[in-house]
N, CA, C and O atoms as a MOPAC input file, in Angstrom:
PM7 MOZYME 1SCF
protein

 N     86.53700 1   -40.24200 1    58.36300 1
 C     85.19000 1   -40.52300 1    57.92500 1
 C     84.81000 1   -41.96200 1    58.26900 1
 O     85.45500 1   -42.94400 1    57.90100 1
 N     83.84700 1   -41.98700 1    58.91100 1
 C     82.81500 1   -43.59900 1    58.91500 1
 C     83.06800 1   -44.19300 1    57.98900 1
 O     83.16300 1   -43.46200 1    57.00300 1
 N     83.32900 1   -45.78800 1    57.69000 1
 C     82.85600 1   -46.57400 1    56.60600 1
 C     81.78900 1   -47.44600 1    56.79100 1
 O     81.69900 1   -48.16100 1    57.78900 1
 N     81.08700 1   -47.43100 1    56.01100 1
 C     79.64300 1   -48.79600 1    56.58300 1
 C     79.62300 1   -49.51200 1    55.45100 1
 O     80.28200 1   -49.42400 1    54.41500 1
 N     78.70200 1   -50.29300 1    55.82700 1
 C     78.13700 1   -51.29400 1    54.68000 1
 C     76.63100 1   -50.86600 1    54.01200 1
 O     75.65800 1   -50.55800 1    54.69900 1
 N     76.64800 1   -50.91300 1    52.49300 1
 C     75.60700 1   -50.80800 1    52.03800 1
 C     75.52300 1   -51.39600 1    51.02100 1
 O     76.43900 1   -51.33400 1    50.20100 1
 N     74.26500 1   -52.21600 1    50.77100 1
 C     74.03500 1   -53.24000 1    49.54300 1
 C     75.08300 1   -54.34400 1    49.12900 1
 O     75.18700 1   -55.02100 1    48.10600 1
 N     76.25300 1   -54.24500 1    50.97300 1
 C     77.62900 1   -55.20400 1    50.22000 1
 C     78.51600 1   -54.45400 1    49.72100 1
 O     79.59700 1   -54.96600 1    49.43200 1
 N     78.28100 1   -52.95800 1    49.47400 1
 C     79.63900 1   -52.09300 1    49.58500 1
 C     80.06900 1   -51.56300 1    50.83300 1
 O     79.43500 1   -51.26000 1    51.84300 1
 N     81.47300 1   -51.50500 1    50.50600 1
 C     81.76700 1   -51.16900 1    51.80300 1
 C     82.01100 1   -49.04800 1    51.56400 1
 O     82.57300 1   -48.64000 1    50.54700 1
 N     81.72500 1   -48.49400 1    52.16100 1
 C     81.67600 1   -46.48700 1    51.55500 1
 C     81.80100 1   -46.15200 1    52.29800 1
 O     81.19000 1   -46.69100 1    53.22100 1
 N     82.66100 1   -44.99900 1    52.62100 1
 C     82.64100 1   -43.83900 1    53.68600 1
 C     81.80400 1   -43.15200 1    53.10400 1
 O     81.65000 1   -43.03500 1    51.88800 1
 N     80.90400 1   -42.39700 1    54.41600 1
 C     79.95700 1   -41.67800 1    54.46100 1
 C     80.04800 1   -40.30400 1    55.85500 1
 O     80.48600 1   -40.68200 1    56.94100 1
 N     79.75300 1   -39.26600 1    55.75400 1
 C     79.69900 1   -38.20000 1    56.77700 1
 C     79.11400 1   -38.65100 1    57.67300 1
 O     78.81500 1   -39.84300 1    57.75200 1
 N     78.77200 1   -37.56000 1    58.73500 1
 C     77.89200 1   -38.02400 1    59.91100 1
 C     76.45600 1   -37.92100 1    59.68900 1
 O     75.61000 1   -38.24800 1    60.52100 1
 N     76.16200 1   -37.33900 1    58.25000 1
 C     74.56800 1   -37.40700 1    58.02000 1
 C     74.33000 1   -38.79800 1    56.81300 1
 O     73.38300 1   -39.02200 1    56.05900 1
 N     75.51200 1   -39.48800 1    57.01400 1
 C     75.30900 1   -40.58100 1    55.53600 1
 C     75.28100 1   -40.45400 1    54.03300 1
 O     74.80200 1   -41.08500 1    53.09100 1
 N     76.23000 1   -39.02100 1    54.27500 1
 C     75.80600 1   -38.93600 1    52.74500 1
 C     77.24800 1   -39.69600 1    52.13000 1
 O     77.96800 1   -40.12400 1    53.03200 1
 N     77.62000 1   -39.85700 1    51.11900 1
 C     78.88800 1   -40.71400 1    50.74900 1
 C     79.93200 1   -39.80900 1    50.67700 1
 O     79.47300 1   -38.67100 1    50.58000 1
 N     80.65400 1   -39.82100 1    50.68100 1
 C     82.14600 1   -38.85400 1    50.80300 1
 C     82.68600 1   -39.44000 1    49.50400 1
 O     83.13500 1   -38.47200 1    48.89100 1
 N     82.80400 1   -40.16500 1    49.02600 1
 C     83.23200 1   -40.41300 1    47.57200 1
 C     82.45000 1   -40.98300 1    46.64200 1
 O     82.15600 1   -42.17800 1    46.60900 1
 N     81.98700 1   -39.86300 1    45.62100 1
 C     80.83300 1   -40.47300 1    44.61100 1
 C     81.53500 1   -41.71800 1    43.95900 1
 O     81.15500 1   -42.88900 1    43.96000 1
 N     82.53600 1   -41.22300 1    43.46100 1
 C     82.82100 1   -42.85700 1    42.59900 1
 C     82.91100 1   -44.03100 1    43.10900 1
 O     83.19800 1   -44.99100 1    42.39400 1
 N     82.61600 1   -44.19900 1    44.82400 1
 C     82.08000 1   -46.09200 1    45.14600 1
 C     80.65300 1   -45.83600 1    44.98500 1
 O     80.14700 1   -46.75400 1    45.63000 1
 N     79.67700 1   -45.10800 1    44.49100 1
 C     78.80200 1   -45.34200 1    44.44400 1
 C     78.00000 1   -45.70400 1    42.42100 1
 O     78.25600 1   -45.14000 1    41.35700 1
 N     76.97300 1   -46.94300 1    42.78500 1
 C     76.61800 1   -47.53100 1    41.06300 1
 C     75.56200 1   -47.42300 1    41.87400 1
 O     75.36700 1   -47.12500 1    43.05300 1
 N     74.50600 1   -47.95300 1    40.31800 1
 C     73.29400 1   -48.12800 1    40.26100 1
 C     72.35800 1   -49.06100 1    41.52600 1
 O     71.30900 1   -48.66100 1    42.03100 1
 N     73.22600 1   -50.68600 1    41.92800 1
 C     72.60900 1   -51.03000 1    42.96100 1
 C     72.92800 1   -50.36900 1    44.27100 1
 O     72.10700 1   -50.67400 1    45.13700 1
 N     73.80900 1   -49.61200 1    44.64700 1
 C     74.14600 1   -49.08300 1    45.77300 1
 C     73.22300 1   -47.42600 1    45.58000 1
 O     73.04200 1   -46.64400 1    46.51400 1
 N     72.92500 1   -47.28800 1    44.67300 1
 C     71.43800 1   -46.48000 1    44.73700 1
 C     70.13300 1   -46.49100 1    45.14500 1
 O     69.35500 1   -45.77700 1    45.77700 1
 N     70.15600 1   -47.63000 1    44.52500 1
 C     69.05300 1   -48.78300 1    44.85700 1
 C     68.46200 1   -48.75400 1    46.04500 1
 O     67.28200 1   -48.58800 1    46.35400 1
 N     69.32200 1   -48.91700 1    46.61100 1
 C     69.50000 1   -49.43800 1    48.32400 1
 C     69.63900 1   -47.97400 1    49.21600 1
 O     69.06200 1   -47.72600 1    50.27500 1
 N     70.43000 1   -47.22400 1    48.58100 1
 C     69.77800 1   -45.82800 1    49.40300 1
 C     68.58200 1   -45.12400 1    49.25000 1
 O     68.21300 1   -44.21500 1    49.99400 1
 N     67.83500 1   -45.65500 1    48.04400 1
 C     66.52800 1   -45.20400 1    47.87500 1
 C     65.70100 1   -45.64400 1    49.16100 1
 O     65.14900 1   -45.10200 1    50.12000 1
 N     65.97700 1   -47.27800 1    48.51700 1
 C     65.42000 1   -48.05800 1    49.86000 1
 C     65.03500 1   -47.61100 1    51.23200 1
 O     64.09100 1   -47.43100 1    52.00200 1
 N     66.37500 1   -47.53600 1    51.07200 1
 C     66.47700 1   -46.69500 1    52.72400 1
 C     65.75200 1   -45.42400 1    53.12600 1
 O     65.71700 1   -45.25400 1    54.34500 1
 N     65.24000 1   -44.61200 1    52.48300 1
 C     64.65800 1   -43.47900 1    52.47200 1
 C     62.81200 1   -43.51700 1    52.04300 1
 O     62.03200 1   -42.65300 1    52.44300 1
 N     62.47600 1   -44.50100 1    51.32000 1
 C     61.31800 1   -45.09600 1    51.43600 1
 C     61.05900 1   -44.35800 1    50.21100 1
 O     60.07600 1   -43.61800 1    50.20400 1
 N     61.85500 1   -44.45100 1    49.07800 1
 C     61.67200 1   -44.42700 1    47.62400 1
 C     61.76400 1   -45.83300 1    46.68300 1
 O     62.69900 1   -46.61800 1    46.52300 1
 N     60.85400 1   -45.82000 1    46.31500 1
 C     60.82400 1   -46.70300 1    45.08300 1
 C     61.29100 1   -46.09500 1    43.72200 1
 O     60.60000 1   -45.30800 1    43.07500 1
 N     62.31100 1   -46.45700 1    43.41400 1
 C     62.85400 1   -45.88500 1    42.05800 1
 C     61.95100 1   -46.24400 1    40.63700 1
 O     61.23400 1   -47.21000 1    40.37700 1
 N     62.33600 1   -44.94400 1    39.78500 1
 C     61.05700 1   -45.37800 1    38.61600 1
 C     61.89100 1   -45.25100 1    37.18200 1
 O     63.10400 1   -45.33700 1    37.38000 1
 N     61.63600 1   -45.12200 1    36.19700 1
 C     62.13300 1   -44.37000 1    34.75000 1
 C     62.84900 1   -42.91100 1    35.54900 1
 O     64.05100 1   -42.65200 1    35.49700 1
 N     62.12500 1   -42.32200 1    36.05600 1
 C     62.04700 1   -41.27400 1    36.13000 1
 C     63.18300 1   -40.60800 1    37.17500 1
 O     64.14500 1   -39.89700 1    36.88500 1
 N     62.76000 1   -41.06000 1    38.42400 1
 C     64.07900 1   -40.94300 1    39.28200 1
 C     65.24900 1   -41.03000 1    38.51900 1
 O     65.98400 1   -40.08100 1    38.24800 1
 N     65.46400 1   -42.68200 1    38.03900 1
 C     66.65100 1   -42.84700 1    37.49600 1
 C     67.25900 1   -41.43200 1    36.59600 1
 O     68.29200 1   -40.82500 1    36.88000 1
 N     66.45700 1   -41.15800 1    35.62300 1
 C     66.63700 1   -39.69500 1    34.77600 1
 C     67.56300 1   -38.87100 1    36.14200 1
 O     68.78400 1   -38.93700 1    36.28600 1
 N     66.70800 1   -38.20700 1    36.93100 1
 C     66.92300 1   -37.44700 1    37.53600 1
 C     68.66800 1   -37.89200 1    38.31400 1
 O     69.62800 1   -37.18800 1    38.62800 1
 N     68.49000 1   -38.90000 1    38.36200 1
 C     69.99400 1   -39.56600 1    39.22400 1
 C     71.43100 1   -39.46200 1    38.29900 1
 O     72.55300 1   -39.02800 1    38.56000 1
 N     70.75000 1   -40.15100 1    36.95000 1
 C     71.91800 1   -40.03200 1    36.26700 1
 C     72.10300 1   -38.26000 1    35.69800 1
 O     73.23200 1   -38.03000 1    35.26300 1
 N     71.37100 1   -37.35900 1    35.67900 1
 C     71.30100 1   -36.00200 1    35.37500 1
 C     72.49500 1   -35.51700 1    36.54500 1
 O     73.58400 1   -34.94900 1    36.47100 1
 N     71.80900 1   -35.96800 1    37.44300 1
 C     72.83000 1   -35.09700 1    38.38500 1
 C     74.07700 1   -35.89400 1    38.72900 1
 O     74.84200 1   -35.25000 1    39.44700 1
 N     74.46700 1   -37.03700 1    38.43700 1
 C     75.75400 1   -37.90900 1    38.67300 1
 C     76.58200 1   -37.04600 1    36.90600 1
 O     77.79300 1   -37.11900 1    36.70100 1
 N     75.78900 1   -36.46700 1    36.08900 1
 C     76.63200 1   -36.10500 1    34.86100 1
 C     76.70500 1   -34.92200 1    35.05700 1
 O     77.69100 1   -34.50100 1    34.45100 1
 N     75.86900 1   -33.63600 1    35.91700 1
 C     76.21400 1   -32.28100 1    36.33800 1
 C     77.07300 1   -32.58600 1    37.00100 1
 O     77.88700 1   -31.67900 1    36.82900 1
 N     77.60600 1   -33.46800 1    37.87600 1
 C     78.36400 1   -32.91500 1    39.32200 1
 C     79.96500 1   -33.11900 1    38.51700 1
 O     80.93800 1   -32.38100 1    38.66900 1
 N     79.87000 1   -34.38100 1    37.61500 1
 C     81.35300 1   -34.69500 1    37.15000 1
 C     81.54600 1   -33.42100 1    35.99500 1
 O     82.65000 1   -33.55600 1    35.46800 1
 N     81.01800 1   -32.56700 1    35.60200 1
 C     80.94900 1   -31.12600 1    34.93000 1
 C     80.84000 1   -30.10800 1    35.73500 1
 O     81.25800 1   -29.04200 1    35.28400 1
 N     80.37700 1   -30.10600 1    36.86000 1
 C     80.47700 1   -28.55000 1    37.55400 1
 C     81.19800 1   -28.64900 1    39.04600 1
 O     81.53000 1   -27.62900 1    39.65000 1
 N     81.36400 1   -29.70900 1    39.46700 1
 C     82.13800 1   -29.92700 1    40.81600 1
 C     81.45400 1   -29.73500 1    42.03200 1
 O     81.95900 1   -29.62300 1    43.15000 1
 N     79.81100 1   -29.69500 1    41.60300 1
 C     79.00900 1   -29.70200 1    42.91000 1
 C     77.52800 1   -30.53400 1    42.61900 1
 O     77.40400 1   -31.23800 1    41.61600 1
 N     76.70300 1   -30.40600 1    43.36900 1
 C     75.76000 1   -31.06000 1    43.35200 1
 C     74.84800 1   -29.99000 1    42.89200 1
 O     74.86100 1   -29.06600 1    43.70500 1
 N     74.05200 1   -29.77000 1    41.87900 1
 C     73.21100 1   -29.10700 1    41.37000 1
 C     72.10900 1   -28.83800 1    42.44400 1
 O     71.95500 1   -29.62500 1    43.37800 1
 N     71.23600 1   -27.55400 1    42.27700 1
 C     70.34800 1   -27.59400 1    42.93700 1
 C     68.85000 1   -28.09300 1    42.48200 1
 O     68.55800 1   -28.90500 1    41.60300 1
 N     67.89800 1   -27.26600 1    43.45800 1
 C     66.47700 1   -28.19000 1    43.01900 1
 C     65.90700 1   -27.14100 1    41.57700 1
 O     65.10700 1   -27.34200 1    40.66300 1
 N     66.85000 1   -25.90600 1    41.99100 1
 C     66.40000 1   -24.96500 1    40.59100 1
 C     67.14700 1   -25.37300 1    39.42200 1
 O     66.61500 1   -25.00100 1    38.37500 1
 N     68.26300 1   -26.05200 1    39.27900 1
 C     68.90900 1   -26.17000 1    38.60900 1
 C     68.40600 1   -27.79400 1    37.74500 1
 O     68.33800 1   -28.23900 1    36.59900 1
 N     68.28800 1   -27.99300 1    38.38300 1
 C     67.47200 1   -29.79300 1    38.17700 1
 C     66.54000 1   -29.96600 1    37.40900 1
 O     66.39500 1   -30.63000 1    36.38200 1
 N     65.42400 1   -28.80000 1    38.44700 1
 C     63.98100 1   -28.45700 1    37.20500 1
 C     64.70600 1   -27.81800 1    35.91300 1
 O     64.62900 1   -28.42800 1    34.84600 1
 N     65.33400 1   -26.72600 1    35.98300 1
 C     65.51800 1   -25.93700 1    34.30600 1
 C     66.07500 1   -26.58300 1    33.70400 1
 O     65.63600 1   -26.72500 1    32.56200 1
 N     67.83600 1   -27.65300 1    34.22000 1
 C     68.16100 1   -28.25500 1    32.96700 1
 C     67.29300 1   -29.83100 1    32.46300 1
 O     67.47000 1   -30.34100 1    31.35700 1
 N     66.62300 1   -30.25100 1    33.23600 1
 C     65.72900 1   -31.25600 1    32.76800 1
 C     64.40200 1   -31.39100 1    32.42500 1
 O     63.75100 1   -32.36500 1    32.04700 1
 N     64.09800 1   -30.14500 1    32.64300 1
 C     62.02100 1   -29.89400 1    32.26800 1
 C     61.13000 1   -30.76000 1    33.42600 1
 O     60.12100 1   -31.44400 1    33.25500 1
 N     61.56300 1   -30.59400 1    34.13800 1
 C     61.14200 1   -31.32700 1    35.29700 1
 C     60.34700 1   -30.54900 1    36.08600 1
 O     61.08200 1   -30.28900 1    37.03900 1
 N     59.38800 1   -30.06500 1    36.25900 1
 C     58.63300 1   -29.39800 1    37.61600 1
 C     59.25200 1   -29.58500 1    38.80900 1
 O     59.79100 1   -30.65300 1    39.10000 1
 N     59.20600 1   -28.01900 1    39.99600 1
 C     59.81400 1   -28.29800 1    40.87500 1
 C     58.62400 1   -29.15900 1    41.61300 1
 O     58.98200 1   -29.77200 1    42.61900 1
 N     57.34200 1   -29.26400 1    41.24600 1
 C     56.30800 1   -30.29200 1    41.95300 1
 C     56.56100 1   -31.24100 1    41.79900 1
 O     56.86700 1   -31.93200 1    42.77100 1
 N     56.56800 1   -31.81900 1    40.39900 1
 C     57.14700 1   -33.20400 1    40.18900 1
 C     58.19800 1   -34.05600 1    41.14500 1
 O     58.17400 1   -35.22100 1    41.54200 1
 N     59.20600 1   -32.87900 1    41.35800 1
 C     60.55400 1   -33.15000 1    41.96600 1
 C     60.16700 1   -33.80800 1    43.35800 1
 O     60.48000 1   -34.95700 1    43.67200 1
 N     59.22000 1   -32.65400 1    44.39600 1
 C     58.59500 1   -32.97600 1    45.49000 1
 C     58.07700 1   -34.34600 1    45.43400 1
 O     58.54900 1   -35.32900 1    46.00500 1
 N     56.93700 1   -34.28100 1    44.59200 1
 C     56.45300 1   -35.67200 1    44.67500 1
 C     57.15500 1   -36.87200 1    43.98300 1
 O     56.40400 1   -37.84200 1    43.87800 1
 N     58.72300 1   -37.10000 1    43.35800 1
 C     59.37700 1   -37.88400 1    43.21900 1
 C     60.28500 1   -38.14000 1    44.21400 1
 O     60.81600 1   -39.25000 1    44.24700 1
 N     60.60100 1   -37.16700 1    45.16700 1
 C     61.63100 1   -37.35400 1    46.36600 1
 C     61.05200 1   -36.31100 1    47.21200 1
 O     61.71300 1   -35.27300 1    47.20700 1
 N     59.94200 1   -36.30100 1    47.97700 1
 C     58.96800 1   -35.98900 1    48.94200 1
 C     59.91900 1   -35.62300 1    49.97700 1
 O     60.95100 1   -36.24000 1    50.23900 1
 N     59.25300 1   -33.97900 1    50.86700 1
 C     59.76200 1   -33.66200 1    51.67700 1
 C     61.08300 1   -32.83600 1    51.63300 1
 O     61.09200 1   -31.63400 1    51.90000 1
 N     62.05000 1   -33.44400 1    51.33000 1
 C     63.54100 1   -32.76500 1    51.12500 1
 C     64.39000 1   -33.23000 1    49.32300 1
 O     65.47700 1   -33.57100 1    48.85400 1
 N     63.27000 1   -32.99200 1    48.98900 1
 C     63.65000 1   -33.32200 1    47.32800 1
 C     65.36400 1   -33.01500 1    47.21400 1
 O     66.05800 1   -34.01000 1    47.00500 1
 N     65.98900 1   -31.81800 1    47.33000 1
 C     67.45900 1   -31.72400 1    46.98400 1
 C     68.09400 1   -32.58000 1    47.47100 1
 O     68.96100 1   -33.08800 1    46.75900 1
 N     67.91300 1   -33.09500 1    48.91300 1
 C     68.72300 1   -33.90600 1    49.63000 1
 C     68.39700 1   -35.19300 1    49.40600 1
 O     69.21900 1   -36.05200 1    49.72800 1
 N     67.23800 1   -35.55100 1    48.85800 1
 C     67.27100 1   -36.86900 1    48.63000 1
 C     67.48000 1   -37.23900 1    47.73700 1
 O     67.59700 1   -38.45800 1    47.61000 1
 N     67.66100 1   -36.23600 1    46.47600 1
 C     68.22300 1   -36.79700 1    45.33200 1
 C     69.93700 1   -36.61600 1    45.04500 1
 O     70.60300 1   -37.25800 1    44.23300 1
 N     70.29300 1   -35.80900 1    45.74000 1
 C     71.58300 1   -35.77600 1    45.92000 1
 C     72.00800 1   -37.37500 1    47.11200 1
 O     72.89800 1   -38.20700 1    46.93300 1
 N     71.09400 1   -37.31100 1    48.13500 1
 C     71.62100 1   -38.58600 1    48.66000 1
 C     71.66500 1   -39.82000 1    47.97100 1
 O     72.74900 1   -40.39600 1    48.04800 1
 N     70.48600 1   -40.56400 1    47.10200 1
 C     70.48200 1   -41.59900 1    46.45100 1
 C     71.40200 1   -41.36300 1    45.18600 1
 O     71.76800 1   -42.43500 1    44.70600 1
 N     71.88800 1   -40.21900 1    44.49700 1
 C     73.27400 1   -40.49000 1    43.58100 1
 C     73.96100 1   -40.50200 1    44.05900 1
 O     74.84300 1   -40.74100 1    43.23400 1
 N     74.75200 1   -40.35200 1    45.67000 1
 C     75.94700 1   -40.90000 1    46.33800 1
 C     76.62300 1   -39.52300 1    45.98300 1
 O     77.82700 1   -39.60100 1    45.74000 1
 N     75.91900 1   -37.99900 1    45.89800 1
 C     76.75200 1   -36.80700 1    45.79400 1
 C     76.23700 1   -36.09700 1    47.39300 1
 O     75.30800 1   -36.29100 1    48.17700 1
 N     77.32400 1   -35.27500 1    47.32500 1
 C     77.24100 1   -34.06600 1    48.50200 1
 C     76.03100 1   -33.56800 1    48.65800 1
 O     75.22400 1   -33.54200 1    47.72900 1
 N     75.81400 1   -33.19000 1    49.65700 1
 C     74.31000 1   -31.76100 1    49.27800 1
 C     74.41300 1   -30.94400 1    48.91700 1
 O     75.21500 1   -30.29000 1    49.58400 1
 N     73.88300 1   -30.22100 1    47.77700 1
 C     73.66800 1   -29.13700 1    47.28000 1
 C     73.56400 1   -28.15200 1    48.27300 1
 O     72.90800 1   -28.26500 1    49.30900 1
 N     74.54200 1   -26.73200 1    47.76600 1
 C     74.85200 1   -26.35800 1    49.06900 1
 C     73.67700 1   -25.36400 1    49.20300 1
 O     73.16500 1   -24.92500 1    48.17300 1
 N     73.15000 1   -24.92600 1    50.60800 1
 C     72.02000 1   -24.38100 1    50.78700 1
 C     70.83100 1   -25.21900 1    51.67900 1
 O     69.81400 1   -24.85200 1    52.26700 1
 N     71.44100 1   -26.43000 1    51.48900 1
 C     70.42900 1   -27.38900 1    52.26800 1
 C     70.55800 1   -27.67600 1    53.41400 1
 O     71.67000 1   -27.90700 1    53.88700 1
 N     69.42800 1   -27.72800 1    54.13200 1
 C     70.02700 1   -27.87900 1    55.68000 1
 C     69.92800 1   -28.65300 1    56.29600 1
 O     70.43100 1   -28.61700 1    57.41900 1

């Protein structure tokens, strides 16, 4: 696996950047992958980040976008317009988890 630099960490990441090991990834190294994706993080994201950094260490995968909306009351619109375009993958990318599988 690649290692790069991000925010001053050093992380292996796949060939699409997603992190290969959630636990080098915290809050500023979130930050900075938001960044990178042209999200501004809010109250709200954050919710959604730490939701799914506490599903994945309980179910051993990355939750989906159905799973996201029902256990958090979240609209799957909301979701769109909080991580636009590829909502699963970008919220699985900025918590430093796998993609939810199904995504392409």
């Amino acid at each position: 696996m690649p290692t790069t630099t991000i925010a001053g960490h050093q992380v292996e990441v796949n060939d699409e950047g997603f992190l290969t090991d959630p636990s080098q990834w915290d809050e500023s190294l979130g930050a900075e992958l938001a960044h990178m994706i042209g999200v501004d993080l809010t109250d709200k994201h954050w919710a959604i980040v730490k939701f799914l950094r506490e599903d994945y260490a309980i179910m051993g995968e990355t939750a989906t976008l159905r799973r996201v909306s029902t256990q958090t009351g979240t609209a799957v619109k909301d979701l769109f317009t909080l991580f636009p375009v590829k909502p699963a993958k970008k919220m699985a990318y900025v918590s430093g988890l796998p993609k939810p599988k199904g995504c392409v």
